[in-house]
KEKE-3310 file (N, C-alpha, C; in steps of 0.2 Angstrom, whole numbers, plus 5000, padded with zeros to 4 digits):
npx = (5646:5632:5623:5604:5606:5601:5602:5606:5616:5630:5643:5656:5672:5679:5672:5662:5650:5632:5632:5624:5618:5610:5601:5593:5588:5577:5569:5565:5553:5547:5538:5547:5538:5530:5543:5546:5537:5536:5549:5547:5538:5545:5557:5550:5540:5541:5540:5527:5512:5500:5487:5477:5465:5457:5446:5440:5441:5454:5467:5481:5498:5514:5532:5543:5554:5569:5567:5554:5542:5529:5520:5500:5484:5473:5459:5461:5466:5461:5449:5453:5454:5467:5482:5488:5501:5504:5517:5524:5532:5521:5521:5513:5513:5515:5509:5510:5501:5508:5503:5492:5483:5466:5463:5473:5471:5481:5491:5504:5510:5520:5528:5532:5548:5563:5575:5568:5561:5562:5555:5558:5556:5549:5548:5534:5532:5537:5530:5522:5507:5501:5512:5519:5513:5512:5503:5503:5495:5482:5470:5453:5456:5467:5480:5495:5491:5495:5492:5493:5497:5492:5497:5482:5479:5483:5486:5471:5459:5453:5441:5442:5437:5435:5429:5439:5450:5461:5473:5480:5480:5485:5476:5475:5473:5477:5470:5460:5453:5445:5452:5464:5467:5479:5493:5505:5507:5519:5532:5540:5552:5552:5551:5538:5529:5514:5503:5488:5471:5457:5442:5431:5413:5407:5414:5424:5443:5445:5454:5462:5475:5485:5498:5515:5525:5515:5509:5523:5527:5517:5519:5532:5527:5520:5528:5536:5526:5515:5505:5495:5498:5486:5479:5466:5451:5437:5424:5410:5410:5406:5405:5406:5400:5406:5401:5404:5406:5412:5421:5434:5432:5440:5453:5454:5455:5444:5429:5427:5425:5426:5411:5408:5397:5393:5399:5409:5407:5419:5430:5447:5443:5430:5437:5443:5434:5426:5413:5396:5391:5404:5417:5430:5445:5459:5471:5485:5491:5488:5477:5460:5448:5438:5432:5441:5453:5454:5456:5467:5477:5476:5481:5493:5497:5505:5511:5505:5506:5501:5490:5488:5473:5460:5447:5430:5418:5402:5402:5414:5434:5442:5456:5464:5471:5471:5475:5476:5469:5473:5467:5454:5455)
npy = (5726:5734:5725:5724:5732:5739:5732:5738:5748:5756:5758:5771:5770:5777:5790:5787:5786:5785:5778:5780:5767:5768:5775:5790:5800:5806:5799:5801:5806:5808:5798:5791:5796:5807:5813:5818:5824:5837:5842:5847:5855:5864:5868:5873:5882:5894:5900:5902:5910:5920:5924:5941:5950:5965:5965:5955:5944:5928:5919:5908:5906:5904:5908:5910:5912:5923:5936:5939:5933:5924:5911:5906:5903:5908:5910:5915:5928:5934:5945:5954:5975:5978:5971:5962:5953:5942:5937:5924:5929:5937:5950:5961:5966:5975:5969:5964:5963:5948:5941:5930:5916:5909:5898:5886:5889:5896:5909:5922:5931:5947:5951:5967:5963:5956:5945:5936:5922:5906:5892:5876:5871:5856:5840:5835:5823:5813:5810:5795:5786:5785:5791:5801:5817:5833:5848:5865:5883:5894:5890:5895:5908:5904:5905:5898:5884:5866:5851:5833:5819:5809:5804:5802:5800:5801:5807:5814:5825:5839:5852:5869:5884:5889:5881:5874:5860:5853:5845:5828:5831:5831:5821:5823:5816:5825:5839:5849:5867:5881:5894:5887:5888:5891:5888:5878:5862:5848:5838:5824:5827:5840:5849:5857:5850:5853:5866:5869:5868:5864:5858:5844:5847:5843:5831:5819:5819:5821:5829:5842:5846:5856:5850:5855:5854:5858:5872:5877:5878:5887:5895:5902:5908:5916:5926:5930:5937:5941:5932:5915:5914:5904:5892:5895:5889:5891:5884:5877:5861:5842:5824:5811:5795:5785:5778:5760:5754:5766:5770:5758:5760:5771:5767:5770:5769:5768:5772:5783:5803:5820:5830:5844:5856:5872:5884:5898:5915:5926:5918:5906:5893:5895:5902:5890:5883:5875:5864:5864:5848:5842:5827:5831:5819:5820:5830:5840:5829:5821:5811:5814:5810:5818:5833:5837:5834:5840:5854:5850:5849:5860:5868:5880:5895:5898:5911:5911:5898:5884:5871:5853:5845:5834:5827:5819:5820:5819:5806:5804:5808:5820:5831:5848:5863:5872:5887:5894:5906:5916:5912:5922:5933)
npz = (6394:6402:6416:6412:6404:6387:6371:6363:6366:6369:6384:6383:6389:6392:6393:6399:6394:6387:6370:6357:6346:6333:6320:6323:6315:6304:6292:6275:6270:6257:6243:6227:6218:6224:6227:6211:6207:6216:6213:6199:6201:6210:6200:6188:6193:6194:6182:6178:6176:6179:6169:6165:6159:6157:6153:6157:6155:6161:6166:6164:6159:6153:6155:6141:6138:6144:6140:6141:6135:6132:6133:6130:6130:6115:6118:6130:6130:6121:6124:6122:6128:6140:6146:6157:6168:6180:6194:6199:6211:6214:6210:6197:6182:6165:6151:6132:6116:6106:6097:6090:6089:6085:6077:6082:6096:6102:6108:6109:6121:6128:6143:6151:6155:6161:6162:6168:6175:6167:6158:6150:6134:6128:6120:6111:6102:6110:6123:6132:6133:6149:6156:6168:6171:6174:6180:6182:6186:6188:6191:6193:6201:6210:6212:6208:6209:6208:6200:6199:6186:6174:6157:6148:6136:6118:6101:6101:6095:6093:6092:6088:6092:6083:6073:6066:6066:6078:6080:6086:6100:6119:6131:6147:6163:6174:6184:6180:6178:6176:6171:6174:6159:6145:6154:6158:6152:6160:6157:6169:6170:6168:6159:6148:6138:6132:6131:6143:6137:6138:6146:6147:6151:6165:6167:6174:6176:6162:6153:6142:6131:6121:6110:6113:6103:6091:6097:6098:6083:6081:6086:6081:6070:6075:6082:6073:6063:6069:6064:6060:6043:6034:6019:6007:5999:5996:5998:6004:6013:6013:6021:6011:6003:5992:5976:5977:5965:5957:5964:5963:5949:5949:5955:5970:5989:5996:6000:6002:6001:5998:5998:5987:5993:5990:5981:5984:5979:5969:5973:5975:5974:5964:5952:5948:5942:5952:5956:5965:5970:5964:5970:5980:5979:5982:5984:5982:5980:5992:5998:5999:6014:6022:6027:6037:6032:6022:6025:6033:6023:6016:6029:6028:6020:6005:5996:5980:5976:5966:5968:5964:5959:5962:5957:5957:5946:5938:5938:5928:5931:5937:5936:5940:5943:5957:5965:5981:5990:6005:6019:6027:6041)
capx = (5639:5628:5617:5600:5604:5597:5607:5609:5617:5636:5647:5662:5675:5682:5668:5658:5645:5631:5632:5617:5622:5603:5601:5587:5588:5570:5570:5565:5544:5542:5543:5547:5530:5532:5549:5545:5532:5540:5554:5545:5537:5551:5561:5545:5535:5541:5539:5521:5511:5491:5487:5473:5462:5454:5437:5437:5447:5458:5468:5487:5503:5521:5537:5548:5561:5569:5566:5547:5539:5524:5512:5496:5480:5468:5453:5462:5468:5454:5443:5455:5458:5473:5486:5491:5503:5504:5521:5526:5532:5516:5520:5511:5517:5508:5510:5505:5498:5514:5500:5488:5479:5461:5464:5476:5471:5488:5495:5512:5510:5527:5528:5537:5553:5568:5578:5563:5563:5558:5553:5562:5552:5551:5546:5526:5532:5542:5525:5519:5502:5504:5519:5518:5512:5511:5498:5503:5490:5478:5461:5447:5458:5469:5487:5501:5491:5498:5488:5497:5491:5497:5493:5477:5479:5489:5484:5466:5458:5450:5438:5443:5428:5433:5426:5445:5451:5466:5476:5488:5482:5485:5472:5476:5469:5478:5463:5460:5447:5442:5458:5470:5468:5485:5496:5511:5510:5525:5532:5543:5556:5551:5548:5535:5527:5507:5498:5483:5468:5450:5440:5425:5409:5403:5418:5429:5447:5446:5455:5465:5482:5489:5504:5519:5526:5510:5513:5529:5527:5512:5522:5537:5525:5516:5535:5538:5523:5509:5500:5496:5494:5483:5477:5459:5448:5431:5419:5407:5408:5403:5409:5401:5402:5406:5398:5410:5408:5417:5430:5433:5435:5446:5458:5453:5460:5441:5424:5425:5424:5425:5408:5407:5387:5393:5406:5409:5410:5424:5437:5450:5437:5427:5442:5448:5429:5423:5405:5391:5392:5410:5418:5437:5448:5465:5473:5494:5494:5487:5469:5454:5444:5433:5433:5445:5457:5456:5458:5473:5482:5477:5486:5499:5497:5510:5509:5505:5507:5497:5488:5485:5466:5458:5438:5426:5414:5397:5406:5422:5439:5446:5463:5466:5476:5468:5480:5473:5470:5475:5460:5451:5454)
capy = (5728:5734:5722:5725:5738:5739:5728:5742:5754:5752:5762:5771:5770:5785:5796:5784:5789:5781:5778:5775:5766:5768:5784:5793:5804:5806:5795:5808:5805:5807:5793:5794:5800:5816:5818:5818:5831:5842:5843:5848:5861:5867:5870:5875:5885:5903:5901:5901:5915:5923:5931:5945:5956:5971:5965:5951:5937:5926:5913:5905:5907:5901:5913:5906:5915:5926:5943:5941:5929:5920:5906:5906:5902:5912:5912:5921:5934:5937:5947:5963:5976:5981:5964:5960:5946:5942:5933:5920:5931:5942:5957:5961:5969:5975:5965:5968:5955:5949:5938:5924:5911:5905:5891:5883:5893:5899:5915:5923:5940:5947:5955:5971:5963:5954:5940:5930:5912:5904:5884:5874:5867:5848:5837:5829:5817:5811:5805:5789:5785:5782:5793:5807:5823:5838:5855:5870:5885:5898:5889:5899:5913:5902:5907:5893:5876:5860:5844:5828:5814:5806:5807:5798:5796:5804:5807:5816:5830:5845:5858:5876:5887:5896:5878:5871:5855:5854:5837:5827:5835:5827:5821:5819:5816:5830:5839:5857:5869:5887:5897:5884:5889:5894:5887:5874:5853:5846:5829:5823:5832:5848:5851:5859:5845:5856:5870:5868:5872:5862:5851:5842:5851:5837:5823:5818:5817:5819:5835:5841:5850:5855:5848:5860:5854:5863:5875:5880:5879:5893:5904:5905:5913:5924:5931:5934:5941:5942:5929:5913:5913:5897:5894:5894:5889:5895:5880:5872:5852:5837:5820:5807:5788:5785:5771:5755:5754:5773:5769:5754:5762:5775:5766:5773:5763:5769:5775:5790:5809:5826:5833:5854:5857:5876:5888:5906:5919:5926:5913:5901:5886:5897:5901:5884:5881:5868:5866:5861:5839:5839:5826:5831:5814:5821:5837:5840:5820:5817:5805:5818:5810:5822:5840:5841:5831:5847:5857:5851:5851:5870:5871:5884:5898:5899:5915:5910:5890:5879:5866:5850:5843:5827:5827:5816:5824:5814:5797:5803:5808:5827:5835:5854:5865:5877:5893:5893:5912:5918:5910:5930:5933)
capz = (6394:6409:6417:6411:6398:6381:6368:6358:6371:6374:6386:6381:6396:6394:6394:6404:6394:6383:6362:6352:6339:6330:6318:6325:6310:6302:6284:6267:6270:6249:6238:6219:6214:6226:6226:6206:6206:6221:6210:6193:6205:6212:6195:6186:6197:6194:6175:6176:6178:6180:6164:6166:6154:6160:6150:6162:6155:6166:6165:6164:6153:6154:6151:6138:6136:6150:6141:6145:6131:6138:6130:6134:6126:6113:6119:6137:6127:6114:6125:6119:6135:6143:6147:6165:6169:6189:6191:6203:6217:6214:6206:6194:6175:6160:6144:6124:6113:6100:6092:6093:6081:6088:6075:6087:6101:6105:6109:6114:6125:6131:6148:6154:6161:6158:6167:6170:6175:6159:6156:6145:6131:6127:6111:6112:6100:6113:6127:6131:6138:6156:6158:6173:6170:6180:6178:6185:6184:6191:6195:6199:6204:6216:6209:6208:6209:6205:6199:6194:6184:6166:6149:6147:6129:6113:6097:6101:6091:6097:6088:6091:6093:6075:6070:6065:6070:6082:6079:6090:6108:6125:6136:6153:6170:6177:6185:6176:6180:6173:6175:6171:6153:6146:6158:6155:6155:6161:6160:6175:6169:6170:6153:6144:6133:6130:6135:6144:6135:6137:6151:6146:6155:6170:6165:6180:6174:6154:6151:6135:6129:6114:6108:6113:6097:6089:6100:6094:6077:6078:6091:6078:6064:6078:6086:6065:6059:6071:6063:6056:6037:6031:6014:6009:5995:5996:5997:6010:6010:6018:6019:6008:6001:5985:5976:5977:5957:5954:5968:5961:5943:5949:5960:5976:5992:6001:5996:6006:5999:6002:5991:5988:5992:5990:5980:5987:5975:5968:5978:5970:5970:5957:5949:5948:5939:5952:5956:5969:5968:5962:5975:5979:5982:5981:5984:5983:5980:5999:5999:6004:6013:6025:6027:6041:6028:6015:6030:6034:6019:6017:6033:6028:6014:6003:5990:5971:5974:5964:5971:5959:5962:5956:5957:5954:5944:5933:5934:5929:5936:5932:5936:5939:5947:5961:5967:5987:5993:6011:6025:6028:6047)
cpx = (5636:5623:5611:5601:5602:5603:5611:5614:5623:5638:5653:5665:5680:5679:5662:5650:5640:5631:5629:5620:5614:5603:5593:5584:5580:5570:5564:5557:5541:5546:5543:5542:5533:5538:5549:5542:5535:5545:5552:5543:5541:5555:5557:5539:5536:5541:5533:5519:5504:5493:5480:5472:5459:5446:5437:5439:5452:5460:5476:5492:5509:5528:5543:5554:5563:5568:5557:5543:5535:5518:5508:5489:5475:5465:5455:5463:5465:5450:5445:5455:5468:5475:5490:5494:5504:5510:5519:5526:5528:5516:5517:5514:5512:5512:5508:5505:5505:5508:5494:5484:5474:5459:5467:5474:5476:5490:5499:5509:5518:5524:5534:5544:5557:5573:5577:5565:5558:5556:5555:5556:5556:5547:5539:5528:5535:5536:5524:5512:5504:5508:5517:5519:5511:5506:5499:5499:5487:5471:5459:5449:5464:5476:5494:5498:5493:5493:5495:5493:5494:5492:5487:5478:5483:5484:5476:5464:5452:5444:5438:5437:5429:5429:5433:5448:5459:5471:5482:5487:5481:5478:5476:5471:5470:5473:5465:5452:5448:5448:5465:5471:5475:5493:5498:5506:5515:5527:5537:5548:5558:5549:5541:5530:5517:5504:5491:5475:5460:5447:5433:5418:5405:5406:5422:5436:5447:5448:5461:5472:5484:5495:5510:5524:5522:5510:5520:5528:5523:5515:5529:5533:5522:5523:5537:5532:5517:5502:5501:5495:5490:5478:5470:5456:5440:5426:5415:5408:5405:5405:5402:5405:5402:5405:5404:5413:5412:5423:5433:5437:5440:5451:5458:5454:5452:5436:5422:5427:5424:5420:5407:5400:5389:5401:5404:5411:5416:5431:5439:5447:5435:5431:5444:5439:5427:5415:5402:5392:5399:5412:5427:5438:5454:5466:5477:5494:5492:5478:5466:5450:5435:5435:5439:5452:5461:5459:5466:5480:5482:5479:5492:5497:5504:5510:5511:5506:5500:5496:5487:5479:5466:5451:5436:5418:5408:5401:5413:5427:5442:5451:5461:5469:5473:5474:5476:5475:5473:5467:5462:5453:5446)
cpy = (5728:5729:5726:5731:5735:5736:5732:5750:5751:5759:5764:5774:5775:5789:5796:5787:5785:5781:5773:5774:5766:5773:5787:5799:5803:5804:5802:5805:5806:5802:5796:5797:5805:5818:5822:5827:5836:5845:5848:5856:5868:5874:5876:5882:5893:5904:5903:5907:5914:5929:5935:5951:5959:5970:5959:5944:5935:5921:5912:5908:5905:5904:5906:5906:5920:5932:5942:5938:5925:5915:5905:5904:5908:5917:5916:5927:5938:5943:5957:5967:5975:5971:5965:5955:5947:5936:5928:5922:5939:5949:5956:5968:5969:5971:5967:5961:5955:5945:5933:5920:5907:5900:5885:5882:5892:5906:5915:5932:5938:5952:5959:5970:5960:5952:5938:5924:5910:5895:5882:5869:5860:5847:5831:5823:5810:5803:5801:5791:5782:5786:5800:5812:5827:5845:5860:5876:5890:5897:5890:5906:5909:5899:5899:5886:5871:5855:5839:5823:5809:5805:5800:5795:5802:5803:5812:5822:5832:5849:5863:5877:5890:5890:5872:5864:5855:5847:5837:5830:5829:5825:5817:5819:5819:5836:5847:5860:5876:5891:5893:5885:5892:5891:5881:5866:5851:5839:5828:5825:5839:5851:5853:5854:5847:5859:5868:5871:5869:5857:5849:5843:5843:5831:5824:5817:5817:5826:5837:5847:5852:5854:5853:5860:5860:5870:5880:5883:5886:5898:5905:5909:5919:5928:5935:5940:5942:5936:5922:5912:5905:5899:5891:5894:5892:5890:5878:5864:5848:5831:5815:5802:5789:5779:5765:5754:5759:5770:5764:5756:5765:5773:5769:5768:5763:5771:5781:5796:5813:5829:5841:5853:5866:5880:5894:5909:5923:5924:5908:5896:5889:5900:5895:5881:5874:5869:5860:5851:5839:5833:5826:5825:5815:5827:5836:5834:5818:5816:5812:5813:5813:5827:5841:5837:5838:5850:5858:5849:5857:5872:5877:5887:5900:5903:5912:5902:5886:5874:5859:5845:5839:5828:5823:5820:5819:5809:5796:5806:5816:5829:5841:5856:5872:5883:5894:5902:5913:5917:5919:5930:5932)
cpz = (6401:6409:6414:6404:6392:6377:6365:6360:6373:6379:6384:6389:6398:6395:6399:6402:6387:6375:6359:6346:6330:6329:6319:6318:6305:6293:6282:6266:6262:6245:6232:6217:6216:6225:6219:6202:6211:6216:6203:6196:6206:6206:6190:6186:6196:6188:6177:6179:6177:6172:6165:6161:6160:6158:6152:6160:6159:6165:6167:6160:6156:6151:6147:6135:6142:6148:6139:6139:6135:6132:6132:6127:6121:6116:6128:6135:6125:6115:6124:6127:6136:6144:6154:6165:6178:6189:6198:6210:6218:6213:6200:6188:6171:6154:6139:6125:6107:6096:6095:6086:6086:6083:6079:6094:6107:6103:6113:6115:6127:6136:6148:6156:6157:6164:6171:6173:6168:6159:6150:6140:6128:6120:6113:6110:6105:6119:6124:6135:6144:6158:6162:6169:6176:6176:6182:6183:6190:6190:6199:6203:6210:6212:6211:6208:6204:6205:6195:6192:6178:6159:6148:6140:6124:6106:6096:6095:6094:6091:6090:6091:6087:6072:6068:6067:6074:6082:6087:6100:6109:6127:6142:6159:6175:6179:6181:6178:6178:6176:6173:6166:6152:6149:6156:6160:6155:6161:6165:6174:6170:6164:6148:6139:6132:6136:6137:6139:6136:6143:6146:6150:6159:6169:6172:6178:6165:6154:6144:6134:6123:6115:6112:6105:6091:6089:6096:6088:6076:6081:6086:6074:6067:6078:6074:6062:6061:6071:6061:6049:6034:6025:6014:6000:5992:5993:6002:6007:6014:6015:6016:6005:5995:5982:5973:5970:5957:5959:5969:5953:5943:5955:5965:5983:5996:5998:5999:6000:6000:5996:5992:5986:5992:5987:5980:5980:5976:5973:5973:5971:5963:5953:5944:5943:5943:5955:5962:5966:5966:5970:5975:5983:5984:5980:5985:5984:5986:5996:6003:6005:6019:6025:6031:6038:6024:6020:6032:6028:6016:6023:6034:6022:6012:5995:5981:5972:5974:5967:5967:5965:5958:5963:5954:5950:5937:5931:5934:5934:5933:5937:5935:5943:5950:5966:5974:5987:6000:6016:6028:6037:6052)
residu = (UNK:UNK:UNK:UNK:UNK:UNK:UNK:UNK:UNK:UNK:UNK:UNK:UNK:UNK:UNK:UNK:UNK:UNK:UNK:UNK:UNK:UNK:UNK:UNK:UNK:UNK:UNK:UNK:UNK:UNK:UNK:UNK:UNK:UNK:UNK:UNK:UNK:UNK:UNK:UNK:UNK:UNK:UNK:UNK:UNK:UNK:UNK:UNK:UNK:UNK:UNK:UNK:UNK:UNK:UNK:UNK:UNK:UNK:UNK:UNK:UNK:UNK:UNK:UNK:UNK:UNK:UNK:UNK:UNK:UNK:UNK:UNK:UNK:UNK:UNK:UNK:UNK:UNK:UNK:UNK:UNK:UNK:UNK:UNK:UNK:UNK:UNK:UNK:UNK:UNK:UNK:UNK:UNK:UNK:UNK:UNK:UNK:UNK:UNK:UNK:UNK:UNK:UNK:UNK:UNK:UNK:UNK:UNK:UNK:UNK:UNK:UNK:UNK:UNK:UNK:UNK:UNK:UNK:UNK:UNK:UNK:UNK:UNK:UNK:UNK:UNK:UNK:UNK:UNK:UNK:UNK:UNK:UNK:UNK:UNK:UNK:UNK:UNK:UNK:UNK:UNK:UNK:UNK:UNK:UNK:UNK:UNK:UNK:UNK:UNK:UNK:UNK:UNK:UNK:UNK:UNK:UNK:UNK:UNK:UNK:UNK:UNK:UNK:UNK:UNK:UNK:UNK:UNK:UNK:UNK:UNK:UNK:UNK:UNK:UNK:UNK:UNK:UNK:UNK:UNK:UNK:UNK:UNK:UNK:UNK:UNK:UNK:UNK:UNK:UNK:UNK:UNK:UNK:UNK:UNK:UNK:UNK:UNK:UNK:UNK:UNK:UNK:UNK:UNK:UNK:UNK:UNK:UNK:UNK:UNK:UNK:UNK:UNK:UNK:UNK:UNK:UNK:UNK:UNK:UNK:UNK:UNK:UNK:UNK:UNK:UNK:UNK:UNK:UNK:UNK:UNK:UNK:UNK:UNK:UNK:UNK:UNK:UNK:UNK:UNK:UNK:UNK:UNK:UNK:UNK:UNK:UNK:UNK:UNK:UNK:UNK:UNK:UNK:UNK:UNK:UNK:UNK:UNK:UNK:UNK:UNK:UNK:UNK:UNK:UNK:UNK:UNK:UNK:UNK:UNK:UNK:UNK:UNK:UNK:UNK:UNK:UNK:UNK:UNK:UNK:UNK:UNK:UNK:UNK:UNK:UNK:UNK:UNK:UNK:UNK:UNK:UNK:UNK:UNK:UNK:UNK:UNK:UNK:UNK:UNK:UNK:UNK:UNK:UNK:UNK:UNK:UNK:UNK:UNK:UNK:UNK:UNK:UNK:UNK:UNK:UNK:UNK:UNK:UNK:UNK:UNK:UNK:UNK:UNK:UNK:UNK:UNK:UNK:UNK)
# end
């Protein structure tokens, strides 16, 4: 070793020349979080698109198939107009509407093309609270941005605008802003696990998803039939207590109700002969016990199937069987 040289500094005697034995080499500046989200990015990032209506709607959507299926929400769609999709690498394509349900609010448009980049869909059931999510999207007009964050919580429930209730969505802290609508949540994977759909106006951090499970389920009957069928009774109600004596006498596990303060003319309630005060507590054997209860077990119309009903009615308890119509569009 040379006087005064550097410890780390040998000579080779052949070439009389210095070897650093230290790797100057620039260490990998992302940790797992970014590498994480970089990567979801990466994989991700050319599925998602800018949806645009000609009557002024805008927002997100995510190709799910490679010959040009795209998920996106409703109320982007709803406002009717021509269908624009703007891809990833900024061409822009016309699209139709294959369907939409503003009970869910979810729609599948398909674009013009064919051997897309598509996104793989994942299973909701799957998150935990706390587990990284990623938000890819067109906020404000400002095409591809990414937010990260994690599912704030599970199980929530939504109100579409038709009034319907939405079960089961995400909340996360994934930031979202006008524009984002439509547009795919990912989990670290890269996967699909709920579209974008809601913020809370002046909340920092509380934003909302539907399921992609849900998701699914409605985008198979749009791709079949345009629509979703749900069944329907024809009553207004309201939730009410039932006094501890009656729920008590009829083996009830709760004093909760669902009471009809209104029956629609000619609908299978008036049919079924029930009346203003009846209080429905069981419908198809599942416990009513609020409106958004009945609701979701008219979830689904199914032509000519009888419903079996139990009411309370002046004290006592009555049984009948209600045949549900098709909910009107």
């Amino acid at each position: 070793m040379a006087t005064g040289a550097s410890p780390h500094v040998f000579h080779d005697a052949r070439m009389d020349a210095p070897v650093n034995l230290i790797d100057h080499r620039e260490p990998d500046p992302l940790d797992a979080y970014s590498r994480t989200v970089v990567n979801v990015v990466e994989r991700l990032g050319p599925a998602v698109v800018g949806v645009h209506t000609r009557r002024g709607g805008a927002g997100s959507g995510v190709v799910f198939a490679p010959d040009g299926f795209v998920l996106t929400n409703s109320h982007v769609v709803r406002h009717g107009g021509e269908l624009e999709v703007v891809l990833n690498d900024g061409r822009t394509l016309p699209a139709q509407r294959v369907g939409e349900d503003a009970h869910s609010d979810t729609a599948v448009i398909r674009v013009a093309g064919d051997a897309l980049a598509s996104a793989t869909l994942g299973d909701s059931s799957e998150l935990r609270v706390g587990e990284l999510v990623v938000a890819i999207g067109n906020p404000l007009g400002f095409q591809a941005s990414v937010t990260a964050g994690v599912v704030s919580a599970l199980g929530r429930t939504l109100r579409a605008q038709t009034g319907r209730l939405i079960e089961n969505v995400i909340q996360t802290d994934a930031a979202l802003n006008p524009g984002n609508s439509g547009g795919p949540l990912l989990d670290g994977r890269g996967r699909v696990v709920g579209i974008n759909t809601a913020i809370i106006a002046g909340s920092q951090g509380i934003c909302f998803a539907i399921p992609i499970n849900t998701v699914t389920w409605v985008a198979g009957y749009l791709m079949r039939e345009g629509r979703v069928r749900r069944a329907y009774l024809g009553v207004s109600a309201q939730s009410v207590h039932i006094a501890p004596v009656l729920a008590s006498r009829h083996s009830l596990d709760d004093t909760r109700g669902v009471q009809i303060t209104e029956v629609h003319a000619d609908t299978p309630a008036q049919r079924a002969g029930l009346r203003p005060g009846d209080v429905i507590v069981r419908l198809d054997e599942q416990r009513i016990r609020t409106p958004d209860d009945l609701q979701r077990v008219l979830g689904v119309f199914v032509p000519e199937a009888g419903l079996e009903l139990e009411l309370l009615r002046a004290g006592g308890r009555l049984a009948t069987t209600v045949v549900p119509a098709e909910l009107p569009d």
